[in-house]
ROVOMAR-705214 format. One line per 8 residues: their letters; for each residue x, y, z of C-alpha. Coordinates in steps of 0.02 Angstrom, whole numbers, plus 32768, in hexadecimal, padded with zeros to 4 digits. Layout:
BEGIN
A) X/Y/Z | ...
***
This chain:
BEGIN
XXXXXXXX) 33AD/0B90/BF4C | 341A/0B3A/BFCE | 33EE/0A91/C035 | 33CC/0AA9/C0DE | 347C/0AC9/C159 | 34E4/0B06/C0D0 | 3520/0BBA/C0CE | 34EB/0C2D/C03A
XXXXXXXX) 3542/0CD0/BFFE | 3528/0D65/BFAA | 35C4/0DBA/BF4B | 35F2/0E73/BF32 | 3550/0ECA/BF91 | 3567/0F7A/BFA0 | 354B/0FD6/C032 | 34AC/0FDD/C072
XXXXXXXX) 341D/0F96/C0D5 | 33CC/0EEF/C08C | 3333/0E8B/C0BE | 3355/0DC6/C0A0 | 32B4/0D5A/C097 | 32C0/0CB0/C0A6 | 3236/0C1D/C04F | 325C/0B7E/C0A5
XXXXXXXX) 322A/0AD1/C032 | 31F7/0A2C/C062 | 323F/098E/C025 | 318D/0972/BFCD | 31A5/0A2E/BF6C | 3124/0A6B/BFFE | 3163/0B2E/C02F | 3160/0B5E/C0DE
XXXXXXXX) 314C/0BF4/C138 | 31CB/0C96/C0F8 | 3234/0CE7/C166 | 3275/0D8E/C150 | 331B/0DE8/C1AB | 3377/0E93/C192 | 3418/0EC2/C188 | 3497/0F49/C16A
XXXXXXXX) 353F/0F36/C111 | 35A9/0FCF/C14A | 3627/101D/C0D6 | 36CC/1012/C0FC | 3740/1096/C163 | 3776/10EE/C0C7 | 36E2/1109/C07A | 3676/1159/C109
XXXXXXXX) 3652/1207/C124 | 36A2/1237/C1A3 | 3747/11F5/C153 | 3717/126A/C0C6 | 370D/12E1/C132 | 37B1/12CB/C18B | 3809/12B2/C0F1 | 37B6/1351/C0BB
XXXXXXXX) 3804/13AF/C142 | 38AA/136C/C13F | 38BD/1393/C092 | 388D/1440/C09C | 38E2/1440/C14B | 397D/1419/C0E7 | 395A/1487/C05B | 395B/1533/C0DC
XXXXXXXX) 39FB/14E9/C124 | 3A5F/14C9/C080 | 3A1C/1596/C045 | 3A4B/15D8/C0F0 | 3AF1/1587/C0E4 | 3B1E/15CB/C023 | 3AE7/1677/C063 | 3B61/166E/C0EB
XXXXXXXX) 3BDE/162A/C06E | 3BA3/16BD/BFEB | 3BAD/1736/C07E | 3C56/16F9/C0CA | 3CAA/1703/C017 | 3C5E/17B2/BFE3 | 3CBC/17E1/C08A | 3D57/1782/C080
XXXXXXXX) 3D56/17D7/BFAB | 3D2F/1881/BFF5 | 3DBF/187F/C07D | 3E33/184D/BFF9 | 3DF3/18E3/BF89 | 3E25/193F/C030 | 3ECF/1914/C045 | 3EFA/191B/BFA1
XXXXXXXX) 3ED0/19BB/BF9F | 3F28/19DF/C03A | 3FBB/198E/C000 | 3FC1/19FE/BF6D | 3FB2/1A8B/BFED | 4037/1A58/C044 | 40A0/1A42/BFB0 | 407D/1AF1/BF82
XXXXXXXX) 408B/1B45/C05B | 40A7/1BE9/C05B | 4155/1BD0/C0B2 | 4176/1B66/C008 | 4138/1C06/BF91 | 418E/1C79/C009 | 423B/1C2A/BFED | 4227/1C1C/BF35
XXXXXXXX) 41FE/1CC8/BF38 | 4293/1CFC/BF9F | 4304/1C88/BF2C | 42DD/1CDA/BE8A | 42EE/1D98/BED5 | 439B/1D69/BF18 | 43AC/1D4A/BE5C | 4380/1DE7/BE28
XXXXXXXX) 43DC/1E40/BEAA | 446E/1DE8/BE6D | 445F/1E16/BDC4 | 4440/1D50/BD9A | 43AB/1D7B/BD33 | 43B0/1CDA/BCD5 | 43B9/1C66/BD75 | 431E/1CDC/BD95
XXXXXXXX) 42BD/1CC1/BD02 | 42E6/1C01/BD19 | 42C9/1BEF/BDBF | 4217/1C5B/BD87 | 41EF/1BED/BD0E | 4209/1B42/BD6B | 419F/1B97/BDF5 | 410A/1BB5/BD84
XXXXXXXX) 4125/1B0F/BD44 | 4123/1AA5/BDDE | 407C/1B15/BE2A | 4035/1AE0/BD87 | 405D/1A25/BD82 | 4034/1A20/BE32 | 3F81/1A76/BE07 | 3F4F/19D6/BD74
XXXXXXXX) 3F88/1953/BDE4 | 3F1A/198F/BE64 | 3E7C/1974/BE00 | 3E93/18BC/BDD2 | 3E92/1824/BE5A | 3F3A/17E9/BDF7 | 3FBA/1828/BD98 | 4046/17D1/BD19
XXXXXXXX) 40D9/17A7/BD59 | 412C/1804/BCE7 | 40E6/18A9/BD03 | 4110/1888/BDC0 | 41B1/1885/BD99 | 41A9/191C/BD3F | 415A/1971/BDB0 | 41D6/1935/BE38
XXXXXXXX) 4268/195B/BDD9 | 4230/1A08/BDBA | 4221/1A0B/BE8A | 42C0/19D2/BEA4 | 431D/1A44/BE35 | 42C2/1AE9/BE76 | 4307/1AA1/BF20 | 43AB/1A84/BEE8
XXXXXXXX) 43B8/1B2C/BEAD | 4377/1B78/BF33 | 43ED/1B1F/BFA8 | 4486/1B4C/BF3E | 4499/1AAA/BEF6 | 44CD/1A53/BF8A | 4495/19BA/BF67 | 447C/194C/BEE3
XXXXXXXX) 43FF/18C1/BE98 | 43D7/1849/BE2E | 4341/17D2/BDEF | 435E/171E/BDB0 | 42DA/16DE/BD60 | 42D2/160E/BD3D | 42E4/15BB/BC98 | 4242/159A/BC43
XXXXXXXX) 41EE/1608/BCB4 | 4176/167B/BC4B | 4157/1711/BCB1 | 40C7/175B/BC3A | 405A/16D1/BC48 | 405A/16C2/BD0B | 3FE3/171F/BD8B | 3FFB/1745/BE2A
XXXXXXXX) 3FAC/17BD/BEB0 | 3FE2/1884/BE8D | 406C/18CA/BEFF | 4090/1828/BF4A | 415A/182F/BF25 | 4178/18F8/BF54 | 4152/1908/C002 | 41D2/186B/C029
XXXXXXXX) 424D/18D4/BFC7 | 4238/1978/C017 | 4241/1926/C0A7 | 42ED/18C0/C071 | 4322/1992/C042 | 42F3/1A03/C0E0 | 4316/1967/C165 | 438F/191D/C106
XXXXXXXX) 441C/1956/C09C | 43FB/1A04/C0C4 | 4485/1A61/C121 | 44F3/19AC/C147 | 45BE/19D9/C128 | 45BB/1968/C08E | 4585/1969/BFF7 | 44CE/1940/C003
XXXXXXXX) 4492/1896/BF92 | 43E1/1862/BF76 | 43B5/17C3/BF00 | 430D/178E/BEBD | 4307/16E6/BE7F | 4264/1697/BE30 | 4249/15ED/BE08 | 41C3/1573/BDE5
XXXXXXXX) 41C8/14E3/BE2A | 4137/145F/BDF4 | 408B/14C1/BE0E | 40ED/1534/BE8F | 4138/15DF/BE6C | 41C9/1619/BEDC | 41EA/16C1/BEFB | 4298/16BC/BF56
XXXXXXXX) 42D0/1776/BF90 | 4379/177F/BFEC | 43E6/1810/C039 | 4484/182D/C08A | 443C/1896/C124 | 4420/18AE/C1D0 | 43D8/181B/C1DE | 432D/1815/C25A
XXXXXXXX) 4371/183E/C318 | 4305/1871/C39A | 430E/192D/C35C | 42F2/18FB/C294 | 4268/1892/C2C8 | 420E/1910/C320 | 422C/1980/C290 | 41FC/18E4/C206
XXXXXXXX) 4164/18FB/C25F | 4131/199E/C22C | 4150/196E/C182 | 4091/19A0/C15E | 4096/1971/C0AA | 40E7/18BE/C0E5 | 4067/18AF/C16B | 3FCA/18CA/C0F0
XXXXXXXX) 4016/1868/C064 | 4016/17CF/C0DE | 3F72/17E7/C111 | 3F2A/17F2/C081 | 3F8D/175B/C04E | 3F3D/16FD/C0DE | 3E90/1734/C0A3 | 3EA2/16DD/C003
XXXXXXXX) 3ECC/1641/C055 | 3E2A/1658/C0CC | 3DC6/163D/C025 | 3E45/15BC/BFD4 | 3EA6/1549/C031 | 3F6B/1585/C04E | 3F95/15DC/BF98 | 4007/164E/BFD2
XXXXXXXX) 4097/162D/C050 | 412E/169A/C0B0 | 41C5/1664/C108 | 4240/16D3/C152 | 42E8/16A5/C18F | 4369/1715/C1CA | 4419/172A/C211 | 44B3/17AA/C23D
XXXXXXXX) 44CE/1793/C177 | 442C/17D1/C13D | 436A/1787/C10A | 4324/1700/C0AE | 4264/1716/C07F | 420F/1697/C022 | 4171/169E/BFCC | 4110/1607/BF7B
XXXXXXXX) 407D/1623/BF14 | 4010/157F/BEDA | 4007/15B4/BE25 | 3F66/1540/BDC9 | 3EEE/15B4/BE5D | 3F2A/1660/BE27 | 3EDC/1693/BD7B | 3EAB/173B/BD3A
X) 3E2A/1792/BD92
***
């Protein structure tokens, strides 16, 4: 009931269409004629169907996206994993080249021809050795530290003999660094060492000197290896190059940091007194696998 001019209203109606009648009332309680009018109350933007429907779409719109996307991410990593799986095995076949085998071989008959049968069986059984260390690290995506080193020292000893002992080395390892708790990627310290050998100290007038420091520093491991060379000219470059295993070892480092951002890096810098290579390795990203 309202007195005639003033407004009425009607809270909360849903939705919908509505018929309003209206009675009107004389002063003396007489009623008048009725009146009757329609109208519609709309609902609002986000409740109509077509909203539903849009937001429907986009939704599932989004949905196809965000699975087509992890696919491609699925897809991309199974590729970037399988290249790795690749190299690494062609880093372990270029570890073990037939012009590698070939001058073993040849070392440990020129043993035997020269009655050193000891050397031979030595030389023999670091051989078998290495072919075997080289053949477990090649079926893990890591390897410890320590049995890198192992592995590498066995290398560089085979080499040494092989080149008459022309050369020597040693490996510094930092205080507090423990070596057998520390992974890194298989074969990733021997091809920069072979290469520091045959490019390097190999056939120089002096004494030939190659130094492997490692260090941690912070979550950083340093792999510092350091000759007294050729040094890289023109000619040693071209032939630094070649250095297959180097060549795969680096791209399979830059793989890694394809799927994970910058792990692994390698300076080089070299002079008339001989090489400087530098690897870092981001240490909390590389776990066993």
């Amino acid at each position: 009931l309202t007195m005639n001019g003033e407004p009425f209203k009607y809270n909360q109606l849903q939705p919908n269409n509505y018929i309003l009648q209206v009675k009107g009332m004389n002063s003396d309680g007489r009623c008048v004629n009725q009146n009757q009018f329609s109208f519609t109350i709309s609902p609002p933007w986000y409740q109509t169907i077509w909203f539903y429907l849009l937001f429907t779409f986009c939704v599932g719109s989004l949905i196809i996206l965000l699975y087509k996307w992890r696919i491609r991410q699925i897809k991309h990593k199974y590729i970037i994993q399988t290249e790795i799986s690749n190299l690494q095995r062609s880093a372990l076949q270029a570890q073990m080249n037939p012009h590698f085998i070939f001058n073993c071989l040849n070392s440990i008959q020129n043993f035997i021809m020269q009655n050193e049968k000891m050397e031979a069986m030595d030389y023999l059984n670091r051989f078998a050795n290495l072919i075997r260390q080289n053949l477990d690290a090649s079926t893990s995506n890591t390897i410890l530290l320590s049995d890198e080193l192992d592995m590498l020292k066995n290398y560089i000893e085979l080499e040494q003999m092989r080149f008459n002992l022309t050369f020597d080395y040693t490996i510094n390892i930092g205080d507090k660094l423990d070596i057998g708790s520390i992974y890194i990627p298989p074969l990733l310290i021997q091809p920069f060492v072979e290469n520091a050998i045959l490019h390097g100290v190999a056939g120089i007038e002096e004494r030939g000197k190659i130094q492997i420091d490692i260090s941690k520093e912070h979550q950083y491991l340093y792999i510092h290896i350091i000759d007294n060379g050729r040094g890289i000219n023109d000619n040693q470059k071209d032939k630094m190059h070649k250095s297959h295993a180097m060549k795969i070892t680096s791209q399979r480092l830059d793989y890694i940091n394809s799927v994970k951002d910058k792990l692994y890096n390698i300076n080089t810098t070299s002079s008339e007194k001989g090489t400087h290579i530098t690897i870092s390795v981001y240490l909390p990203d590389v776990v066993k696998s």
